[in-house]
C-alpha positions in Angstrom: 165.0 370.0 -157.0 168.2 369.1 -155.6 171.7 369.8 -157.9 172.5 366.2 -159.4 176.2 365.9 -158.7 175.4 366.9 -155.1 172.6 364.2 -154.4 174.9 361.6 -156.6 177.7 362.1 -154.1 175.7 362.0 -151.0 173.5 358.9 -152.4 176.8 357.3 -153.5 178.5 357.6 -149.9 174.8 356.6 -148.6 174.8 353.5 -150.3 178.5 352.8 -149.4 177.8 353.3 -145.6 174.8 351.2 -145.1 176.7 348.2 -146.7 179.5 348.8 -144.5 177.3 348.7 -141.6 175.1 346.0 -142.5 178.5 344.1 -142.8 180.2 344.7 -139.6 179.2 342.9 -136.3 179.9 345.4 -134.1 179.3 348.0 -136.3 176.6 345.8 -138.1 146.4 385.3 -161.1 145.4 388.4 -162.7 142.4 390.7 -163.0 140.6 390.9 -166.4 140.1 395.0 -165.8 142.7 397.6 -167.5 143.2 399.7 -164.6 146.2 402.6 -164.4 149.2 400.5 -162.6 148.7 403.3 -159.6 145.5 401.6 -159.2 146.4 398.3 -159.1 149.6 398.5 -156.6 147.2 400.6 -154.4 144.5 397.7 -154.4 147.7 395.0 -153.8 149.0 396.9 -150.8 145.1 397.2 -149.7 144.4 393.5 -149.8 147.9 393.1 -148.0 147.0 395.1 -145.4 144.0 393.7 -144.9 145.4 390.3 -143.9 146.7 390.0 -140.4 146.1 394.0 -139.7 147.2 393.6 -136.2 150.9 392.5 -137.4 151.5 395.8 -138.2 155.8 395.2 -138.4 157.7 392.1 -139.4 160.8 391.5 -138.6 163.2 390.1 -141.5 166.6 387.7 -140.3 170.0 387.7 -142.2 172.5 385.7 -141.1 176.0 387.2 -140.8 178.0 386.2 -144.1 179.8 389.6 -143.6 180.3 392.3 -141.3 176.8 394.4 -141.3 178.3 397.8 -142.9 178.9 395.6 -146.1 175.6 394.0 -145.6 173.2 396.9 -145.1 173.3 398.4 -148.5 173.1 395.3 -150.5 169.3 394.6 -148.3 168.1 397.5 -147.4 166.7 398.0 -150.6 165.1 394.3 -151.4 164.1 394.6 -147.8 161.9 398.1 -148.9 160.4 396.4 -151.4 159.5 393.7 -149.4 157.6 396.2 -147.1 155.5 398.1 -149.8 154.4 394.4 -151.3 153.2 393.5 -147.4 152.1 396.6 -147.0 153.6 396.6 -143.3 157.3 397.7 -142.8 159.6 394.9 -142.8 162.4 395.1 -140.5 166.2 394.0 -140.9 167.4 391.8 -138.4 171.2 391.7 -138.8 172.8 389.0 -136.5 175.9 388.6 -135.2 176.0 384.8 -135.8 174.0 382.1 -137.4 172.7 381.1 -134.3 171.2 384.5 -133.5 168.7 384.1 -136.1 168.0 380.8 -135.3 167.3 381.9 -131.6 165.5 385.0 -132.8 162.7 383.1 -134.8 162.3 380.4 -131.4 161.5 383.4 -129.2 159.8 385.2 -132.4 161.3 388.1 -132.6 161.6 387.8 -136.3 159.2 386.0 -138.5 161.0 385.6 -142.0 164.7 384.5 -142.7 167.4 384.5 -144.7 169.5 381.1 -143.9 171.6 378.8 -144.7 171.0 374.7 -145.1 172.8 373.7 -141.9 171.2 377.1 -140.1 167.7 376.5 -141.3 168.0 373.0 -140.1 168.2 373.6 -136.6 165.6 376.6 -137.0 163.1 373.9 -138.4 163.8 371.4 -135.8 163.6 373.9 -132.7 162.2 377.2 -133.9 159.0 376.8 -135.7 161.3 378.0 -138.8 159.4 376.7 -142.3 161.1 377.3 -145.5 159.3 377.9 -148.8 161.8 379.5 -151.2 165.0 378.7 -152.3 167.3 381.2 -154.0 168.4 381.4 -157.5 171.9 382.5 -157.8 172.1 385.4 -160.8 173.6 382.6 -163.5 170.5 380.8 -162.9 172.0 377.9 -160.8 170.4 376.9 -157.4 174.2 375.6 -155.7 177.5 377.3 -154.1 180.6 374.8 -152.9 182.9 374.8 -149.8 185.9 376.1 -150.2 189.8 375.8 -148.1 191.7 378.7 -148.9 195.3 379.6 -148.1 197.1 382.9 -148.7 199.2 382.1 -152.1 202.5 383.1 -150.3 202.2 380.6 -147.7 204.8 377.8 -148.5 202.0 374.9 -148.2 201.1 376.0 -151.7 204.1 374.6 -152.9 203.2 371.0 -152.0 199.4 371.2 -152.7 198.7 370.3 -156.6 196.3 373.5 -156.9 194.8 372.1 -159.9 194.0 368.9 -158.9 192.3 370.8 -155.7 194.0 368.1 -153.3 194.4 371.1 -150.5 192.2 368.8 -148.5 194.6 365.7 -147.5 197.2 368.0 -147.5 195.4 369.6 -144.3 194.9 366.4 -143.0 198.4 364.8 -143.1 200.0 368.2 -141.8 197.3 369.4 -139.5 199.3 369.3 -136.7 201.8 371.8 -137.8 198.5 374.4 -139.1 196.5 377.0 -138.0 193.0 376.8 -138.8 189.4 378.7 -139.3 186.0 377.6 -139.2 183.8 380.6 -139.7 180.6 379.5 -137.9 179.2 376.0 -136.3 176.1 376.3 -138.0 177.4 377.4 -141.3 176.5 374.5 -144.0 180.1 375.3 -146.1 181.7 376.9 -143.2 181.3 374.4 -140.7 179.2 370.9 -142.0 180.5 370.0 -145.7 184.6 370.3 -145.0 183.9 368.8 -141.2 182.1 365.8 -143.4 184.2 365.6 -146.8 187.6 366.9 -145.1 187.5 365.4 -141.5 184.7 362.9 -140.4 185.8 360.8 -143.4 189.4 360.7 -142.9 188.5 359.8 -139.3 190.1 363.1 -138.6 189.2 365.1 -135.0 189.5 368.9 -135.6 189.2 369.9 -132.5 192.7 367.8 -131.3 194.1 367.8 -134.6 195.6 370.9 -135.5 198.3 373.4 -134.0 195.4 376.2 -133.2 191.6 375.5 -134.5 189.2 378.9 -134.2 185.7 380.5 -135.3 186.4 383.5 -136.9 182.2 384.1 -137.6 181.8 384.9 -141.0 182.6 384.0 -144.3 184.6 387.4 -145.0 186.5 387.4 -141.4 188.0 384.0 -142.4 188.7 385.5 -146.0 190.8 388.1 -144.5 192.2 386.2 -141.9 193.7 383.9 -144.8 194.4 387.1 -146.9 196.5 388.8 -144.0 197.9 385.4 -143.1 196.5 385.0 -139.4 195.3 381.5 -140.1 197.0 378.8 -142.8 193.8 377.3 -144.2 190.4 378.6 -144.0 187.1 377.7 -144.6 185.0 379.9 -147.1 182.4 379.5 -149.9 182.3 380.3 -153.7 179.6 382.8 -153.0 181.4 384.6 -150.4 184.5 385.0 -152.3 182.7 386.9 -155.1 181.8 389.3 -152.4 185.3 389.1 -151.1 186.6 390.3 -154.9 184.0 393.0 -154.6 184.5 394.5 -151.8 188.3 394.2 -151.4 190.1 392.8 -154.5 193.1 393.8 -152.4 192.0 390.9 -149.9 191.1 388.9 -152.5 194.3 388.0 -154.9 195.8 386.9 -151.3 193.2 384.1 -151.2 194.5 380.5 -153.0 191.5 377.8 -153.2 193.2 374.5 -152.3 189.8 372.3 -152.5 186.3 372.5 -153.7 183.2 370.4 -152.5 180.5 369.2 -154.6 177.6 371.3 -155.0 175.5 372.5 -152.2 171.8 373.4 -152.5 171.4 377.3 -152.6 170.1 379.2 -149.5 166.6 378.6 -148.1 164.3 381.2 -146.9 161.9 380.6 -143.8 158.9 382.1 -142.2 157.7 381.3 -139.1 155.0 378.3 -139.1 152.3 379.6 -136.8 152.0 383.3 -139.6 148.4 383.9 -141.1 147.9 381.7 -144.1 147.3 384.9 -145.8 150.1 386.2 -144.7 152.1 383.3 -145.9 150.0 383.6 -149.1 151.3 387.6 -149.7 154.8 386.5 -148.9 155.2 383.8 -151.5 153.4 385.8 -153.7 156.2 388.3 -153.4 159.5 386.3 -153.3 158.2 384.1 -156.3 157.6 387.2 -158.6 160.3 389.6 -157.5 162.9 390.1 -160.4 164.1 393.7 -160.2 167.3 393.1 -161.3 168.8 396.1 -159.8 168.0 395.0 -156.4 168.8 391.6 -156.4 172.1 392.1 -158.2 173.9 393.0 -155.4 172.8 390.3 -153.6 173.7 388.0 -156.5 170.3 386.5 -156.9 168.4 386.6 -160.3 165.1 385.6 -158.0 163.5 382.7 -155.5 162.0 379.5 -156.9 159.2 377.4 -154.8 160.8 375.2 -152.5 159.9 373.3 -149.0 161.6 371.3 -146.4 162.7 368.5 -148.3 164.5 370.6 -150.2 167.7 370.4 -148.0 167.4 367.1 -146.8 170.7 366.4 -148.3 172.4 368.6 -145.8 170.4 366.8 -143.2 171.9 363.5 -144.3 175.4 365.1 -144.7 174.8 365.9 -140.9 173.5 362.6 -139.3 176.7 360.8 -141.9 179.3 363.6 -140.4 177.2 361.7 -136.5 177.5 357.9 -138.1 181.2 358.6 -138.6 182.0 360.0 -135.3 180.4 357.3 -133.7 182.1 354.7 -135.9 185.6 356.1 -134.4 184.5 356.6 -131.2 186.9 354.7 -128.7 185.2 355.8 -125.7 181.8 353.9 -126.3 181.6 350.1 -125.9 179.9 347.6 -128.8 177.0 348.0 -127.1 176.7 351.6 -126.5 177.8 351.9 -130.4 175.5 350.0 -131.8 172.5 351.2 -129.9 173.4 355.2 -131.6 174.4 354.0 -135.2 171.0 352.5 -135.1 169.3 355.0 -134.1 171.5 357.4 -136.5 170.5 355.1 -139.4 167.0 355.3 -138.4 167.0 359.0 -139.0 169.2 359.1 -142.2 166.2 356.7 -143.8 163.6 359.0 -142.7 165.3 361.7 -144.6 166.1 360.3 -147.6 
């Protein structure tokens, strides 16, 4: 199920765009024996092994959130756990962007992920990716939110109202005098929510707008390029900046929030479609039971609930709005030309919703 205020605000702004172009006329299972618990994980790991013997190795994708030396330890172990349950080894994948697990699960070189909503989008629509768990962050919520952050030295601090979280104008009205980070394009909080919320709705172009725009890749390499004041405003995520605190507090009481988004769903996880269906059995079988607390910790995660695509269709609809926008401010398309893609834009916003 989706986080309320998250679906409230994207039905809200839903409703509010199809009036406004409707309006315009150019824009118009258990075993009943007691058996020792030896027995019984050696008859799991049989029956696991028995399904789809000839894929003797799986290969597991994790999107790059963070450099991979900070990554490692914090999946190694879930990923070992993973492989005794299958009874196969699992493999990490670590990529170097979002887009390398994407690619990875097209060609098939890995057959499970880790994504996020924006990433696992494209992976469904182009590489056979099928999600059917969503994670459950360790206080039991199933959301993060976008962040802009800002070193607190920079001066802009002083003319942002920090509590009210108004960072977000302030970035608009002055972006021509800031650097800026994006962390990855298909990053939901890095990339989609702020270019939606921040941007596409304040008919704002990113790309001409500001002194010096970059990708910095991942969440923590725009942390510190905020935190060692290399960039004025950053994208980041609440998630990541738990991390950040973790692994250098240092770092971290650099880093000023100056806007929060509402609530995004919490991140899928994918297999490939064309897997066994007993292998897809085993698999959920795992993720939906696994609660060592000691593992998942460090991955802050208290577990994975049931999920399937439909799941992040709100993203989807943030993404064909963030379209439906651009396309409204386009100059270089004629009535025609404008009408003929908003159409065809609305047409996929009502299949998804």
């Amino acid at each position: 199920m989706l986080p309320r205020s998250f679906n409230q605000s994207a039905k809200k702004w839903t409703s509010l765009l199809m009036v406004t172009l409707l309006s315009g006329a150019v824009l118009s299972s258990c075993s009943g024996s007691a058996e020792p618990e030896a027995d019984v994980a050696t008859d799991t790991t049989g029956e696991a092994q028995a399904c789809a013997p000839e894929l003797t190795e799986l290969d597991f994708g994790i999107i790059s959130t963070e450099s991979q030396d900070n990554q490692k330890p914090k999946w190694e172990p879930f990923i070992a756990a993973m492989s005794e349950a299958l009874g196969r080894d699992v493999i990490a994948s670590y990529a170097t962007d979002y887009a390398g697990v994407i690619e990875a699960m097209g060609a098939g070189k890995v057959q499970m992920a880790w994504f996020g909503g924006k990433s696992y989008i494209e992976a469904a629509e182009r590489s056979d990716a099928e999600a059917f768990a969503q994670t459950v962050n360790s206080d039991g919520t199933k959301g993060y939110y976008a962040y802009l952050i800002t070193n607190k030295d920079n001066p802009i601090v002083a003319d942002i109202d920090v509590e009210a979280g108004n960072g977000d104008q302030y970035v608009v009205d002055n972006a021509a005098n800031l650097t800026f980070a994006f962390n990855d394009p298909n990053s939901t909080s890095g990339f989609l929510v702020p270019s939606y919320y921040v941007f596409a709705k304040n008919d704002v172009d990113p790309d001409q707008a500001f002194k010096e725009l970059i990708f910095a890749g991942s969440h923590e390499a725009t942390a510190l390029a905020v935190a060692n004041n290399q960039v004025d405003v950053a994208t980041n995520n609440s998630e990541s900046l738990v991390e950040v605190e973790k692994n250098d507090p240092a770092a971290f009481e650099n880093i000023q929030v100056i806007w929060t988004s509402p609530e995004i769903p919490s991140d899928p996880i994918a297999y490939r479609k064309d897997l066994p269906d007993c292998l897809k059995s085993n698999i959920q079988e795992f993720f939906y039971s696994y609660d060592d607390e000691a593992i998942l910790g460090p991955l802050e995660w208290e577990g994975f609930d049931e999920a399937d695509d439909s799941t992040w269709n709100t993203v989807r609809e943030l993404e064909i709005g963030k379209s439906i926008l651009e396309v409204q401010n386009d100059a270089s398309l004629d009535d025609a030309a404008k009408q003929q893609q908003l159409d065809e834009l609305n047409k996929e916003l009502e299949a998804v919703q």
